[in-house]
Each structure stands twice: as structure tokens, then as C-alpha cells.
N, C-alpha and C positions, 0 to 999 in steps of 0.2 A: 502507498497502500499497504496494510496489513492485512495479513490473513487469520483469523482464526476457526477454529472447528465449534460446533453448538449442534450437539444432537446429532452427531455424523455427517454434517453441512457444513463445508466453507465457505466462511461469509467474509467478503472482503468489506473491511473500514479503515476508509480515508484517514490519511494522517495530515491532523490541522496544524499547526504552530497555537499558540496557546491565545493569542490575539482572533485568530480566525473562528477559535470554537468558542470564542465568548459572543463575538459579532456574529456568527450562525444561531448559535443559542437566542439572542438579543432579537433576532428576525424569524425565529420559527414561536416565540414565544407565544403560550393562546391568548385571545382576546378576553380582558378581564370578566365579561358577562360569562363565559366560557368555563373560566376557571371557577366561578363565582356560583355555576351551575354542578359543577361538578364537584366542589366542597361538601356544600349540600348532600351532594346523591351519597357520597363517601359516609357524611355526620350520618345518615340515616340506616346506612349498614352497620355502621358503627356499634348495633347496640343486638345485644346476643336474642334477647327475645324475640325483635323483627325478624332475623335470621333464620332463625327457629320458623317461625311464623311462613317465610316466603318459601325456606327448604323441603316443611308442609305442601303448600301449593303448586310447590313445582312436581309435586307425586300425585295431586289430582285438587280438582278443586272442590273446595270445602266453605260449611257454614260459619258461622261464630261459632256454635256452638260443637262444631266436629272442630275445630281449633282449639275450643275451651279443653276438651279432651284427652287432647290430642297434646297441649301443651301442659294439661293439671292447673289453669287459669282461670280466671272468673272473668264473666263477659264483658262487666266492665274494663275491665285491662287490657282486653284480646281486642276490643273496640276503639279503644284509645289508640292502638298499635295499629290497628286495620285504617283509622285515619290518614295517621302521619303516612303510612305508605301508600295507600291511594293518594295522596298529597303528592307527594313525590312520582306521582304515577308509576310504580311499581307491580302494583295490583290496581285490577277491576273487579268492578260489581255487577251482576245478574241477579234480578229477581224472578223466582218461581215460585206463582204461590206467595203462601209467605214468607218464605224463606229468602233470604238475600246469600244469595252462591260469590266465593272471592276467586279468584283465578291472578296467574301473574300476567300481567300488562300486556308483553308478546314476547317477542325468542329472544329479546336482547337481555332480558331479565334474566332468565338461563342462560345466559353466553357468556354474561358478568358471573356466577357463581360456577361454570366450570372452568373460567378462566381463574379463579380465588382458588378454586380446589387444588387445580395443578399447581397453582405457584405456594400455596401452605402444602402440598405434599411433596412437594423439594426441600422444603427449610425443616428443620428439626427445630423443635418447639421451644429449645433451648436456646435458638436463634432470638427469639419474639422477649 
């Protein structure tokens, strides 16, 4: 066992021989639907305007058109984007009226972008 420090924690990690942590790797490895779900969820963060869009949402929920605003976009575009992420169930939709309100999905949607925050507010950009 090794120990290391992380954040003022020592955290012990087992020490494998190099055969053991390919065959641990080879047996924890995810199940391809899995990884194949979670491509996906990554491709669709992937792209700065959704980002934009969801970072909106997680400050209050909004129409197309407080989006359109909000982002300097046209509703066609903000609509196209409001798709693919309700696709991805990221975001939901509420109707009031006429208005169609977006909101993100639920807290795991926030849990992925303070999780992204902290670990881009470690890395210096010169990192990326």
C-alpha cells in the first residue's frame, strides 16, 4: 500500500504489479451501453452554446425567448439547442399559458457542472 495526501487526506492506494491492474481495469471496465450512454451525454456538453444555455437554467428557469436574450440568439437556434438537450434529458419543459418554461432535468444536471467547474478551476487554461 501507498499512501498519498489529496486535499489534506491520506488516501491509501494499493499497490498492483502491472498484470494485476490491467486484469482489475479489464473487470471493472463499464458495460458498453454504459459507455455508449455516456459519450453521448459528454458529445452534447461538448458544444459552448448548450453550456451557455444549461448555465442560464441552472440560475432560474426560462422561456425561448428569455434565452434568446439572454444568449443574443435567434429562436430558431436557441430551439434547435433546447431540443438536442431535452433529447439528452438535460432539460425539461413546462407549459404556462403560452409560454413553454425550460428548467434543467434535476440536481444531477447541477452536480455534473460543479463537478466541471472545480476540476477547470484547477487546471490553468494553458493546460486545455
Amino acid at each position: 500500500m501507498n499512501i498519498y495526501s489529496t486535499k489534506g487526506r491520506c488516501v491509501e492506494v494499493e499497490s498492483l504489479s502491472r498484470e494485476e491492474a490491467i486484469d482489475r481495469a479489464k473487470i471493472n471496465m463499464l458495460e458498453a451501453e454504459t459507455i455508449d450512454s455516456l459519450s453521448k451525454l459528454f458529445k452534447v456538453l461538448g458544444d459552448p452554446t448548450r453550456i451557455k444555455i444549461l448555465w442560464a437554467l441552472n440560475v432560474h428557469d426560462l422561456c425561448v425567448l428569455d434565452i434568446c436574450e439572454v444568449l443574443g440568439m435567434t429562436k430558431s437556434a436557441v430551439s434547435h439547442q433546447l431540443g438536442t438537450l431535452k433529447e439528452a434529458k438535460l432539460v425539461k419543459a413546462r407549459r404556462e399559458g403560452k409560454e413553454v418554461y425550460y428548467s434543467l432535468d434535476d440536481e444531477h444536471v447541477k452536480e455534473i457542472f460543479e463537478t466541471g467547474i472545480v476540476h477547470v478551476s484547477h487546471r490553468c487554461k494553458a493546460d486545455f
